[in-house]
C-alpha positions in Angstrom: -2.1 -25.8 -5.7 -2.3 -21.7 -5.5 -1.4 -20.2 -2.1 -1.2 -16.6 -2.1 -0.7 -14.4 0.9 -0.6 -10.5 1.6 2.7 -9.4 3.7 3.4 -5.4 5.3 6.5 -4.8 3.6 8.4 -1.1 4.6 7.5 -0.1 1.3 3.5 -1.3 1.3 1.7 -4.3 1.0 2.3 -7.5 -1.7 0.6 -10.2 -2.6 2.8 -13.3 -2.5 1.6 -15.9 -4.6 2.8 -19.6 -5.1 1.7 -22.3 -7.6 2.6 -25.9 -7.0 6.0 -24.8 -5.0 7.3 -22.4 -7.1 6.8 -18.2 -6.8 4.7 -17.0 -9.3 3.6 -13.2 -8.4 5.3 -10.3 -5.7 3.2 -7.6 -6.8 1.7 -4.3 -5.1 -1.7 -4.8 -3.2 -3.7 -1.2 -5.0 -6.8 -1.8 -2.7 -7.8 -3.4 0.5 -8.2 -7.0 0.3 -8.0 -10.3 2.6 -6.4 -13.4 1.4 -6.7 -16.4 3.8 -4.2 -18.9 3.3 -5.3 -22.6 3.4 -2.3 -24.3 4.4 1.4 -23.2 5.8 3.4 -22.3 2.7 7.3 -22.4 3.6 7.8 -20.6 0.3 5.8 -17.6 1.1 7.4 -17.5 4.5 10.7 -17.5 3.0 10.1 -15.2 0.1 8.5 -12.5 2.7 11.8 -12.9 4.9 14.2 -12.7 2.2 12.1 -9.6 0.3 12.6 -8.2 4.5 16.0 -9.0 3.9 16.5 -7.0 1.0 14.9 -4.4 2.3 17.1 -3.6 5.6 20.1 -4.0 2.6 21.0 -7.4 4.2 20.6 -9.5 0.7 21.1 -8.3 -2.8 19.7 -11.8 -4.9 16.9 -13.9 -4.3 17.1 -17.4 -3.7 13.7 -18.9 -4.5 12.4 -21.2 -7.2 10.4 -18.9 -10.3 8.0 -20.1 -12.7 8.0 -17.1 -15.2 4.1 -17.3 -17.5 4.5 -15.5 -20.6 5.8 -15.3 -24.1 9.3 -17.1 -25.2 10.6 -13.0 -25.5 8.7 -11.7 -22.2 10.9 -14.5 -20.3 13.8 -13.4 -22.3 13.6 -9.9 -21.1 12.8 -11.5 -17.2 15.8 -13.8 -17.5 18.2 -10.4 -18.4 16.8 -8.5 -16.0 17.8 -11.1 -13.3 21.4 -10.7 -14.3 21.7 -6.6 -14.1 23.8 -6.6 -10.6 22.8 -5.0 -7.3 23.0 -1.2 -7.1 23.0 -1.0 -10.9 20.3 0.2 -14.4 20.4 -0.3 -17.6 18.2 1.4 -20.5 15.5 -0.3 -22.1 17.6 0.2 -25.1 20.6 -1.6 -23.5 18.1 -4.0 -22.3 17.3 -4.4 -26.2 21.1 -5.0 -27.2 21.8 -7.0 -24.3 19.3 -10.0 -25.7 19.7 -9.2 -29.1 16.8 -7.2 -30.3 18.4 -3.5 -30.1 15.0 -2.6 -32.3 12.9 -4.5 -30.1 12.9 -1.4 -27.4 9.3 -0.9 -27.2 8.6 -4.3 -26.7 11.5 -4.3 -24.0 9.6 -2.2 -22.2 6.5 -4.1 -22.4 7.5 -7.2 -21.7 8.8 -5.5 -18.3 5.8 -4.1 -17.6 4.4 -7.6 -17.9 7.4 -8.9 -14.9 4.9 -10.2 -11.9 7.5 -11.1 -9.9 8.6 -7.3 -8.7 12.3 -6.8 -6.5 12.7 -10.7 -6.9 12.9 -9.9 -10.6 14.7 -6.3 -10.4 12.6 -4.8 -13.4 13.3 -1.1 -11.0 16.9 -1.7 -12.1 15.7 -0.4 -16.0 15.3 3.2 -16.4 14.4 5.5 -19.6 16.6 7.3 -21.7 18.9 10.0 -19.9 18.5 7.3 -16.4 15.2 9.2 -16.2 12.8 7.3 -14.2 9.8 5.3 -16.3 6.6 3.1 -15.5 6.4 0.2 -12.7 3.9 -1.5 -11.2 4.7 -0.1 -7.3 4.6 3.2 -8.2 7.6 5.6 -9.4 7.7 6.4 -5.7 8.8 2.7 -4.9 11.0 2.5 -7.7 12.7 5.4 -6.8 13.0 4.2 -3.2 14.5 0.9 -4.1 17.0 2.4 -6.4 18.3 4.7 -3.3 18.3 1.4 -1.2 20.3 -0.2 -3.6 22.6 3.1 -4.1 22.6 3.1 -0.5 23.8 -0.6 0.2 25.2 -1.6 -2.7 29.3 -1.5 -1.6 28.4 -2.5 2.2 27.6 -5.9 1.4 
């Protein structure tokens, strides 16, 4: 069963979603909308407190239970990204090294534009060539404001 919800977050609205007790989508809400939740989900309520969490610098992983839906590669990339530590980037190229595919950049970066599970899955952690600042789904406003969070927090936890 799908159970999606819309939380205020500091940095804007998300839409949690949820299929059959796992946490499928945190992504940006880009126009108004009302989702009305059937039934209580725990999950939602915990993934909306820890994202809160994160946000006041008081958690640097998640703890929630993911179901990734794309390609064998795309979940590749996703499973990387969840490894790159608090506070820290990597390049898309390095990204590319990292799994094994140092040619594979472009798709790199596609497959992390494909990540639907945004700050749970830190895809704002990779950044262009130079560290200069590249695509995501919140915005590069957002991105750039979680990366100062992190900067920010990152050796007071």
């Amino acid at each position: 069963m799908t159970i999606q919800m819309v939380y205020h977050f500091s940095i804007g609205d998300l839409k949690l979603v949820e299929n059959n007790g796992q946490l499928t989508e945190v992504l940006p809400v880009t126009s108004p909308q009302t989702v009305q939740q059937q039934e209580h989900s725990e999950l939602l309520a915990k993934a909306a407190r820890q994202i809160k969490e994160y946000l006041a610098g008081q958690r640097q992983k998640f703890d929630l239970p993911l179901a990734f839906t794309g390609t064998a590669f795309q979940q590749q990339v996703w499973q990387y990204l969840l490894t790159i530590p608090y506070g820290e980037t990597r390049t898309y190229q390095a990204v590319a090294r990292a799994i094994g595919k140092p040619q594979a950049v472009r798709a790199v970066g596609h497959a992390i534009g494909q990540n639907k599970l945004l700050l749970v899955v830190p895809c704002h952690r990779v950044l262009g060539k130079n560290g200069s600042l590249t695509g995501y789904a919140g915005g590069l406003a957002m991105k750039k404001q979680l990366l100062a969070l992190e900067h920010l927090h990152q050796n007071k936890n």
